[in-house]
C-alpha positions as a LaTeX table, in Angstrom:
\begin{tabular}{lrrr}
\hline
Residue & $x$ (\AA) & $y$ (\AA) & $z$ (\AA) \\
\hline
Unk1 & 16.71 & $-4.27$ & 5.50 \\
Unk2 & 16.03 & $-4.69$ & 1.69 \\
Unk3 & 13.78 & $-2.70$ & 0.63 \\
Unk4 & 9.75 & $-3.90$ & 0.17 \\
Unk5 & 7.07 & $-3.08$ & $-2.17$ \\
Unk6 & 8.21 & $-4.76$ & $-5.03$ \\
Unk7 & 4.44 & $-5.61$ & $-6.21$ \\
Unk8 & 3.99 & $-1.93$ & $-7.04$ \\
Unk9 & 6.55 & $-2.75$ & $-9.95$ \\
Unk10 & 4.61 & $-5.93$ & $-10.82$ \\
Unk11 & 3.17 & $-6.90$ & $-14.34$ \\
Unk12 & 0.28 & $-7.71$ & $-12.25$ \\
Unk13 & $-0.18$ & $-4.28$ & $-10.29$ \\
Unk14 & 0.41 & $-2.56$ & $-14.02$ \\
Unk15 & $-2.48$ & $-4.19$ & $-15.62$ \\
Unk16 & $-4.54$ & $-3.38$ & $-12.51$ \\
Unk17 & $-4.32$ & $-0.17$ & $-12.93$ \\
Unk18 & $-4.44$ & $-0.24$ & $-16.54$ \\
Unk19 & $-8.10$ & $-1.15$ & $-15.97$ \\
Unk20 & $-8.36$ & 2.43 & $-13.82$ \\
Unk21 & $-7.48$ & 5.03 & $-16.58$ \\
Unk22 & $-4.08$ & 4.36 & $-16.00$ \\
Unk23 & $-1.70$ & 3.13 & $-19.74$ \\
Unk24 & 1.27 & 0.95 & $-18.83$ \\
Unk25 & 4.57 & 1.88 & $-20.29$ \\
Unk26 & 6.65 & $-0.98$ & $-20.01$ \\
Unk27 & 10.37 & $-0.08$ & $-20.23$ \\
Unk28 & 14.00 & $-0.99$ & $-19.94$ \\
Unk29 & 16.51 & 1.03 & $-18.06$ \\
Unk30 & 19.82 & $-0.55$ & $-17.40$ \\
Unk31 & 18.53 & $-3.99$ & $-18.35$ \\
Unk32 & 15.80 & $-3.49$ & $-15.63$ \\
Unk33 & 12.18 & $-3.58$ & $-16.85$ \\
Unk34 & 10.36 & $-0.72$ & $-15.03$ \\
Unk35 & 6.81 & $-0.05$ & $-15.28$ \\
Unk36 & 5.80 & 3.60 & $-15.92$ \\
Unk37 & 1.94 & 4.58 & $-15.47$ \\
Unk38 & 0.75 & 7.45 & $-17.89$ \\
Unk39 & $-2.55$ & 9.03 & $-17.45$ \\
Unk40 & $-4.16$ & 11.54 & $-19.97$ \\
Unk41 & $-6.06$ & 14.24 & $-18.12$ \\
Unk42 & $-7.84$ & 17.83 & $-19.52$ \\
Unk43 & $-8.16$ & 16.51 & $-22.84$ \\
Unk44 & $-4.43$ & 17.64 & $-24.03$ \\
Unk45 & $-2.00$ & 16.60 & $-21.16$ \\
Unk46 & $-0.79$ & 14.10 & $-19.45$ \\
Unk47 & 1.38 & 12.67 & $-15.99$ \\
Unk48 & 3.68 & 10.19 & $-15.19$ \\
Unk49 & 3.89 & 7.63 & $-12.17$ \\
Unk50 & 6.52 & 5.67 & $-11.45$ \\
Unk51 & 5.83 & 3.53 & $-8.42$ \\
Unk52 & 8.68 & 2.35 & $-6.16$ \\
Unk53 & 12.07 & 2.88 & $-8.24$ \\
Unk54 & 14.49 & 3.48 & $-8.59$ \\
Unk55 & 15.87 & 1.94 & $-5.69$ \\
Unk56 & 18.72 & 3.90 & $-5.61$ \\
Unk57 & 19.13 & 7.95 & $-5.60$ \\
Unk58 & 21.73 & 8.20 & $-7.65$ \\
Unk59 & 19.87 & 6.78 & $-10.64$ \\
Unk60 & 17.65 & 9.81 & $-10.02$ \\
Unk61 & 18.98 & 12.33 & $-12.66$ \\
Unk62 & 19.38 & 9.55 & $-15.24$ \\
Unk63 & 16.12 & 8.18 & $-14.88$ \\
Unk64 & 14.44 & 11.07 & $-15.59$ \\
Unk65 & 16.41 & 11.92 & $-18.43$ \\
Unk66 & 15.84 & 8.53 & $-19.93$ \\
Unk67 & 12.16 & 9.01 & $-19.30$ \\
Unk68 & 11.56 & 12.26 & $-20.59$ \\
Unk69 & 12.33 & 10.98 & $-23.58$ \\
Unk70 & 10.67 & 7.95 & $-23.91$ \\
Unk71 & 7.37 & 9.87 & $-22.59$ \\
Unk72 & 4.96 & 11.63 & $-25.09$ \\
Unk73 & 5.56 & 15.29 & $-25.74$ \\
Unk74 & 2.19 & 16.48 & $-23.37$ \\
Unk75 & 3.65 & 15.16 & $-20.34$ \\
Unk76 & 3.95 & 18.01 & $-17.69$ \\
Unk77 & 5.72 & 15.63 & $-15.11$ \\
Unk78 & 6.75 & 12.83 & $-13.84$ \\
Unk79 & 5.56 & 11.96 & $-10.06$ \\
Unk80 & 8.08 & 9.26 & $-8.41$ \\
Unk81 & 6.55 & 7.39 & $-5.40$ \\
Unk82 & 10.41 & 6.57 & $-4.00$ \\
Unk83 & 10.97 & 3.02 & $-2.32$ \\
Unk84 & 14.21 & 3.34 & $-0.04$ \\
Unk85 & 13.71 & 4.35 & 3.48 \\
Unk86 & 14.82 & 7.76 & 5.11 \\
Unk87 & 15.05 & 8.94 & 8.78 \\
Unk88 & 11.39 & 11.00 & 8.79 \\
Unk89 & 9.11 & 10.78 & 6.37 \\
Unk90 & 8.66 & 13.13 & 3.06 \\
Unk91 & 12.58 & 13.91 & 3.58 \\
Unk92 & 14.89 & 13.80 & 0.79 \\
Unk93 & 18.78 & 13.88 & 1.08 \\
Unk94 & 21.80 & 14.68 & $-1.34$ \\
Unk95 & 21.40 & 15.49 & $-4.82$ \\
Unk96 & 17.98 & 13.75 & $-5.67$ \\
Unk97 & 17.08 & 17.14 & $-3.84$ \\
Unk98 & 18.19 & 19.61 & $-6.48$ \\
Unk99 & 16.16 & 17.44 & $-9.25$ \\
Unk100 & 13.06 & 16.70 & $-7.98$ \\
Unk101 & 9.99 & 18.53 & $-6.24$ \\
Unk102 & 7.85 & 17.26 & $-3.11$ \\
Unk103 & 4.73 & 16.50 & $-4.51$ \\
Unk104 & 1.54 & 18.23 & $-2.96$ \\
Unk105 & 0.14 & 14.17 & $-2.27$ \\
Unk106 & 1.30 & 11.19 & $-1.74$ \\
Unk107 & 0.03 & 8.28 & $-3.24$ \\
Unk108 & 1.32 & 5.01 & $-1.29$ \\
Unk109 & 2.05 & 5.38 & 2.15 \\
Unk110 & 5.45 & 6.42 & 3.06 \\
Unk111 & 5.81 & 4.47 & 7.06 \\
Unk112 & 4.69 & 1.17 & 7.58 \\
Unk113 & 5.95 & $-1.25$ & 9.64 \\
Unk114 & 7.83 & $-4.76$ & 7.89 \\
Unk115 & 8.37 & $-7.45$ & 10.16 \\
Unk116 & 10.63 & $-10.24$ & 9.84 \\
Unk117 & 9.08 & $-13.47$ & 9.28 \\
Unk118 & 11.93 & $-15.85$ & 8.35 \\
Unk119 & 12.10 & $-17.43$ & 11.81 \\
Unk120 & 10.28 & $-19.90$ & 13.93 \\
Unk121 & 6.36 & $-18.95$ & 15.69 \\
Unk122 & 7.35 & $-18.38$ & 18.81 \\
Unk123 & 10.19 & $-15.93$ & 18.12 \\
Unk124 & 7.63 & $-14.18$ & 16.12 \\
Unk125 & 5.04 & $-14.02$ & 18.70 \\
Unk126 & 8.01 & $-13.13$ & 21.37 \\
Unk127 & 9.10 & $-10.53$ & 19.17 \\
Unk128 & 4.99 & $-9.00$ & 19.78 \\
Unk129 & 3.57 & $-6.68$ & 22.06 \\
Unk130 & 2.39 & $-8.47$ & 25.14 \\
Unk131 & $-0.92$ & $-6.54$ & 24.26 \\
Unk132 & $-0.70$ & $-8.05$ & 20.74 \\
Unk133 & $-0.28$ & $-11.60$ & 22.12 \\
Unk134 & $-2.67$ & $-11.34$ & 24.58 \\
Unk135 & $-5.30$ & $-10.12$ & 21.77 \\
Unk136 & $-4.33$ & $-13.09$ & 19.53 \\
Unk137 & $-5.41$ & $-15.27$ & 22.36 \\
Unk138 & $-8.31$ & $-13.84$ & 23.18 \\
Unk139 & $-9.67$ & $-14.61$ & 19.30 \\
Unk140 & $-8.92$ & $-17.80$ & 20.00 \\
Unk141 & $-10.63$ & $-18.24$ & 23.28 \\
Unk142 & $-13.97$ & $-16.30$ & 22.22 \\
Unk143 & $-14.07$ & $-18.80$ & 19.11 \\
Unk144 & $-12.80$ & $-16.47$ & 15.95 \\
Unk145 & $-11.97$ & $-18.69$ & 13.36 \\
Unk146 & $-10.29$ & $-17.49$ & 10.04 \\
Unk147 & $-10.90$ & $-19.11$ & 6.86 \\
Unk148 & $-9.46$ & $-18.18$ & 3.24 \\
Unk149 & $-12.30$ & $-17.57$ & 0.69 \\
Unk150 & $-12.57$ & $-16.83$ & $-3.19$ \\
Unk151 & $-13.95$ & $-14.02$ & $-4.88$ \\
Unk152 & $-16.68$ & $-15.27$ & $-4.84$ \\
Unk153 & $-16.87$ & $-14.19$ & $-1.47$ \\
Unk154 & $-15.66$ & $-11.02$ & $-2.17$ \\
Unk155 & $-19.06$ & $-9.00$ & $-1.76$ \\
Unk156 & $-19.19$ & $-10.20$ & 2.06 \\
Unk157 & $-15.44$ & $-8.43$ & 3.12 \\
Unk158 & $-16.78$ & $-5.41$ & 0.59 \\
Unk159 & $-20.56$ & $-4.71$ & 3.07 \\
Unk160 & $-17.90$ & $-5.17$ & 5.92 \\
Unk161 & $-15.23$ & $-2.54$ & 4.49 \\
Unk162 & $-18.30$ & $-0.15$ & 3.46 \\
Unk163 & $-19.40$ & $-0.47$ & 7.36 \\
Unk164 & $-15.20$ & 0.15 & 8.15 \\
Unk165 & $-15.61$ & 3.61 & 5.97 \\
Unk166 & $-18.45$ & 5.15 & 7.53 \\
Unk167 & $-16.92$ & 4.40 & 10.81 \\
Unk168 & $-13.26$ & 5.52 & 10.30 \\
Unk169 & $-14.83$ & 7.97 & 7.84 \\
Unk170 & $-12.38$ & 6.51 & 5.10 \\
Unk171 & $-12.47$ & 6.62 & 0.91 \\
Unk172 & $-13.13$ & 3.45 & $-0.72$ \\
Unk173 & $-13.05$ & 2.39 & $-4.54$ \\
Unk174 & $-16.15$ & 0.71 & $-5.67$ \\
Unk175 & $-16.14$ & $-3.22$ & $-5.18$ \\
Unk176 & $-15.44$ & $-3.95$ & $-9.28$ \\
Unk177 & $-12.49$ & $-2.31$ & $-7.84$ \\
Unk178 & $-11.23$ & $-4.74$ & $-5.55$ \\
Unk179 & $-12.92$ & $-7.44$ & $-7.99$ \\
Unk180 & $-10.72$ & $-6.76$ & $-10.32$ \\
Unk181 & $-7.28$ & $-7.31$ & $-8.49$ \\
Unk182 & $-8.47$ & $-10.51$ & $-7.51$ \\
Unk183 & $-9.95$ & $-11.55$ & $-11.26$ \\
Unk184 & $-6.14$ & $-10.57$ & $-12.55$ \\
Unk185 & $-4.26$ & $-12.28$ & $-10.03$ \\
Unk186 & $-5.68$ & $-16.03$ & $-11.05$ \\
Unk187 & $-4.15$ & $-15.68$ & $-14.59$ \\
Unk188 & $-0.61$ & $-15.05$ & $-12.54$ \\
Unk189 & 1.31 & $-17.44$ & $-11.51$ \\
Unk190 & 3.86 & $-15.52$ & $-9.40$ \\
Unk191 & 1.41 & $-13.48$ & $-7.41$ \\
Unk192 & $-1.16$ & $-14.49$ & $-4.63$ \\
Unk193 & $-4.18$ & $-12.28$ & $-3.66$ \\
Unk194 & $-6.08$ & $-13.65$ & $-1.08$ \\
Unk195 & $-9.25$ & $-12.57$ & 0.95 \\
Unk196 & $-9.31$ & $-13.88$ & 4.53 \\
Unk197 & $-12.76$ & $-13.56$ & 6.63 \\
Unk198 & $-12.85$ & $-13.89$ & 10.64 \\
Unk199 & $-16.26$ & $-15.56$ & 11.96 \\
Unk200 & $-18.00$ & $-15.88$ & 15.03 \\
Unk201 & $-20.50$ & $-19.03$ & 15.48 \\
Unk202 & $-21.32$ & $-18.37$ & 11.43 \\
Unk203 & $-20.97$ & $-14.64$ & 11.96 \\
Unk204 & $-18.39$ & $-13.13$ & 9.65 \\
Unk205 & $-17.23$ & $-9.65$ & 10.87 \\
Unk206 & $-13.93$ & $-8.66$ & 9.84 \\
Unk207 & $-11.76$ & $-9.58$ & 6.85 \\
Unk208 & $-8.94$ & $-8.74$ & 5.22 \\
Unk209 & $-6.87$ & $-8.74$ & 1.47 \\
Unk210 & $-3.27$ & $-9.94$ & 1.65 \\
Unk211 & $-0.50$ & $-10.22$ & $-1.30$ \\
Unk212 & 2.11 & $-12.76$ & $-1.22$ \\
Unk213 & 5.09 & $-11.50$ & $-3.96$ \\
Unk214 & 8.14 & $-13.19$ & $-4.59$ \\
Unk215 & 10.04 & $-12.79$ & $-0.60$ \\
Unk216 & 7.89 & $-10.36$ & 0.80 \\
Unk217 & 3.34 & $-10.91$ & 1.99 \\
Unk218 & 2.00 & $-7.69$ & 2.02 \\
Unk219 & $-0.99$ & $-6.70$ & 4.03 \\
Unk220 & $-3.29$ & $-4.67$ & 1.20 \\
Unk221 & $-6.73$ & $-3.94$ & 3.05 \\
Unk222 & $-8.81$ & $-4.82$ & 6.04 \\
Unk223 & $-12.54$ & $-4.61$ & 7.21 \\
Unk224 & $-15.00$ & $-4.98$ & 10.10 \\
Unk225 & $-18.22$ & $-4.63$ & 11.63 \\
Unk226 & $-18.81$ & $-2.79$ & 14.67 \\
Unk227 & $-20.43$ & $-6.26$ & 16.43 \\
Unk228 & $-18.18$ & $-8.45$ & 18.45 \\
Unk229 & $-15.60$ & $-6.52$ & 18.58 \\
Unk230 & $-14.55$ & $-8.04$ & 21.54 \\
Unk231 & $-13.41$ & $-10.84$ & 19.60 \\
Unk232 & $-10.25$ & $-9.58$ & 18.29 \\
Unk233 & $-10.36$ & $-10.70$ & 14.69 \\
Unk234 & $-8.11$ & $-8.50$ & 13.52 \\
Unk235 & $-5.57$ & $-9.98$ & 15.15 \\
Unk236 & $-6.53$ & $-13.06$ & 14.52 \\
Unk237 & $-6.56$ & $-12.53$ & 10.97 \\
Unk238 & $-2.81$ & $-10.64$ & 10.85 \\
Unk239 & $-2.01$ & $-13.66$ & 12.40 \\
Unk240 & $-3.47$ & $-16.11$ & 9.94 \\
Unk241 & $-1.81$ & $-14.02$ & 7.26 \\
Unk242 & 1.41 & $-14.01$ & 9.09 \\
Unk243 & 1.51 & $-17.66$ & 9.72 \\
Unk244 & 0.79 & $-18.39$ & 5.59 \\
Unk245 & 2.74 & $-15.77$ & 3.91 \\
Unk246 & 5.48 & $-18.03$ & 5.75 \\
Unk247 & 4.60 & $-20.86$ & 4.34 \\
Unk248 & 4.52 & $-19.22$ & 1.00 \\
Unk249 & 7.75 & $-18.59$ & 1.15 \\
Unk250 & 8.28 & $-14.61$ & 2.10 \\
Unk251 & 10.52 & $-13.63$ & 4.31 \\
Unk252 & 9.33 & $-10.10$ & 5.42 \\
Unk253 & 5.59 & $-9.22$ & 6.04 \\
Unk254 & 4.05 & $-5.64$ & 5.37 \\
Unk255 & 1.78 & $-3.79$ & 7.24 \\
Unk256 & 2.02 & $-1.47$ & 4.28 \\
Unk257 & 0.60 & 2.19 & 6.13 \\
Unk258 & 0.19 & 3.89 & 9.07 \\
Unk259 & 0.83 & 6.91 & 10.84 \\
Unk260 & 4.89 & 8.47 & 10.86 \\
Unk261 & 4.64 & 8.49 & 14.14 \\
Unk262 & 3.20 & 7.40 & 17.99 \\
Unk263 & 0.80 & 10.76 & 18.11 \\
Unk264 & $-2.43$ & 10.43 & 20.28 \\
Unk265 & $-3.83$ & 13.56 & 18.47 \\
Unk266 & $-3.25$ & 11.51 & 14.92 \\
Unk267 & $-7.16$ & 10.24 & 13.54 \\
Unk268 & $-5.12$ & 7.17 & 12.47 \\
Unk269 & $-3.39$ & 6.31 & 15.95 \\
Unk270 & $-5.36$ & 3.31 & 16.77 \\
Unk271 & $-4.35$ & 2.15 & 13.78 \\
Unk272 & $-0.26$ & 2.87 & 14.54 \\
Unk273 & $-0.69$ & 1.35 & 17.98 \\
Unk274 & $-2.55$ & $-1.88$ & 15.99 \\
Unk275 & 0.48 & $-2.52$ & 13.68 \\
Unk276 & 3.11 & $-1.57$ & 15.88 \\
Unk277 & 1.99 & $-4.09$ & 18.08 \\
Unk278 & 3.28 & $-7.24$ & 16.05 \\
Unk279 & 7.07 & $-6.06$ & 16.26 \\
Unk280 & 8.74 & $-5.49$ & 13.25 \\
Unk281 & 10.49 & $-2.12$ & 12.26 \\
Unk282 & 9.10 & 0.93 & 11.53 \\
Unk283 & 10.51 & 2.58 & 8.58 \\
Unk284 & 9.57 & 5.41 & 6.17 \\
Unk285 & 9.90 & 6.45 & 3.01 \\
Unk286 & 10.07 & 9.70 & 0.80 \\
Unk287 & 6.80 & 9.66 & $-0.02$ \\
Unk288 & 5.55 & 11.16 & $-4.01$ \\
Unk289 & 8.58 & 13.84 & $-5.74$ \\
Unk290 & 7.73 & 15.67 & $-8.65$ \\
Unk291 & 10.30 & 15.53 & $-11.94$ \\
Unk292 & 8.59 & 18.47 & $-13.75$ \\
Unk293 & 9.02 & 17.76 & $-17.70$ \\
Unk294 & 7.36 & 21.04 & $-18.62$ \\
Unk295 & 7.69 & 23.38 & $-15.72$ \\
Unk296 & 5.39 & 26.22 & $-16.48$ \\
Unk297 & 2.45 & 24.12 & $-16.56$ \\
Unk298 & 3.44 & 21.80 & $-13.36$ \\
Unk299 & 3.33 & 25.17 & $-11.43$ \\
Unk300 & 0.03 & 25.76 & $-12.71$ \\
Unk301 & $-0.97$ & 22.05 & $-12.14$ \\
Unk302 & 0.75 & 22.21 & $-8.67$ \\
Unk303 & $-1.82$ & 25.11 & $-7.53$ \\
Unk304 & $-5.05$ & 22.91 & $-8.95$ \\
Unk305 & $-3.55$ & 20.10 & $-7.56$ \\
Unk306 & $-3.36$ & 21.78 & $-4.08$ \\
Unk307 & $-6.68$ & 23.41 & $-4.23$ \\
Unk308 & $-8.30$ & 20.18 & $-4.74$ \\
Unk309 & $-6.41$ & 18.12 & $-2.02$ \\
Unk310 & $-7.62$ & 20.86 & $-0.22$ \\
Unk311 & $-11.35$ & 20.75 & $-0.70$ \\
Unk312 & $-11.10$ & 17.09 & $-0.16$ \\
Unk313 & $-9.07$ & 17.12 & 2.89 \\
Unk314 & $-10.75$ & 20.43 & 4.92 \\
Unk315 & $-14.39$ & 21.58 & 3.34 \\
Unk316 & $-16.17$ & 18.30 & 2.43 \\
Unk317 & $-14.43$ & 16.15 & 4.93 \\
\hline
\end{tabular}
């Protein structure tokens, strides 16, 4: 399966988060441009991300030679979120191993599920859990419909995906946040962001944000309201965004995160059993490894690092 997530490497995606704190380094290794995300933190340092490259682990060693020199003389480390899939998540094979540290967080997931989307409907929906189908119909039955909307609309998904964090007890960004993507995106014209809201009789209570990139739609964020729930407009909307990343042209569609794995005792395993449920194969990914450019400090940054994921994680959670 060739590997997806190519947005992450996107001029859009870099001037996204350019807008975030985030300064785009824009740079060519082996005739490749690669986009390289530096961040200034403490007042004297700084980090590297690279997001999704290289695509191969034997560029590994080079890479990161090529980029320690390109990078400013502060920068403690370089934190690669790596695209090509593995057997478990967070594992790391051959000699990638011996050069680069498992970072204390991961940034983008690391499993999803990709589904193939380069065939006719009814494969697709044959290729579903009957329990996926059977939702899809009921939508359509208890009279979801699912309209595309503009930015305008934006504030309407963002009261829905506030009401989606209290419930699920998830972090959200602000909504200039997700205004922003969508205000960057219509000056591109080889990216799609689109906002997609499911309604009931004029009711609008679930939505999601989808990204259609070269081959491959990807399946950003979704919301909803605790009423009429019944409905099933999630899967009405996957389906929606299913049907037109097709006719856009990709081949593969994203779920883009979820559990590794089918674990009852996971917080997240509704949402595993959710986006298993359209087919497609699971896969997984490294997750974030560490290059460390100055390793005395990225110890010391790696046990700041840790006690913050854990206050965030364990005490105020």
């Amino acid at each position: 399966m060739k590997i997806t997530g190519a947005f992450l490497q996107s001029d859009l995606w870099a001037q996204f988060k350019s807008c975030f704190g985030w300064k785009d380094l824009k740079l060519q290794f082996r005739g490749t441009e690669l986009h390289v995300l530096l961040r200034q933190f403490g007042g004297r340092f700084s980090l590297a991300y690279v997001p999704y490259a290289p695509e191969s682990a034997s560029d590994i060693e080079e890479l990161s030679s090529f980029l320690k020199g390109q990078l400013p003389k502060n920068c403690i480390f370089i934190r690669y979120d790596l695209p090509w899939y593995v057997e478990q998540e967070g594992t790391l094979s051959g000699d990638a191993c011996g050069i680069l540290k498992k970072a204390s967080l991961d940034i983008q997931p690391p499993s999803s599920v990709v589904l193939d989307i380069n065939r006719p409907d009814e494969e697709i929906l044959k290729g579903m859990k009957e329990r996926a189908r059977r939702n899809i119909k009921t939508a359509a039955k208890k009279g979801v419909t699912v309209s595309r909307h503009t930015v305008q609309d934006l504030h309407i998904w963002y009261d829905l995906y506030k009401e989606t964090s209290a419930r699920d007890r998830i972090a959200i960004h602000p909504f200039g946040y997700y205004e922003k993507l969508f205000l960057l995106a219509e000056k591109q014209d080889d990216i799609d962001v689109r906002l997609y809201l499911a309604s009931v009789d004029g009711d609008d209570i679930a939505g999601i944000i989808t990204l259609f990139y070269k081959d491959e739609g990807v399946y950003l964020y979704g919301a909803s309201c605790n009423r009429k729930r019944e409905t099933m407009p999630a899967y009405a909307l996957q389906w929606q965004g299913i049907r037109d990343a097709k006719a856009a042209g990709c081949l593969r569609y994203d779920f883009f995160g979820m559990p590794p794995a089918d674990d009852p005792n996971h917080p997240m395993h509704g949402l595993y059993l959710f986006k298993t449920g359209f087919g497609g194969d699971i896969i997984h990914r490294p997750g974030c490894w560490d290059y460390p450019c100055r390793p005395v400090l990225y110890r010391l940054y790696r046990v700041a690092e840790s006690a913050r994921k854990y206050y965030y994680k364990k005490l105020k959670k």
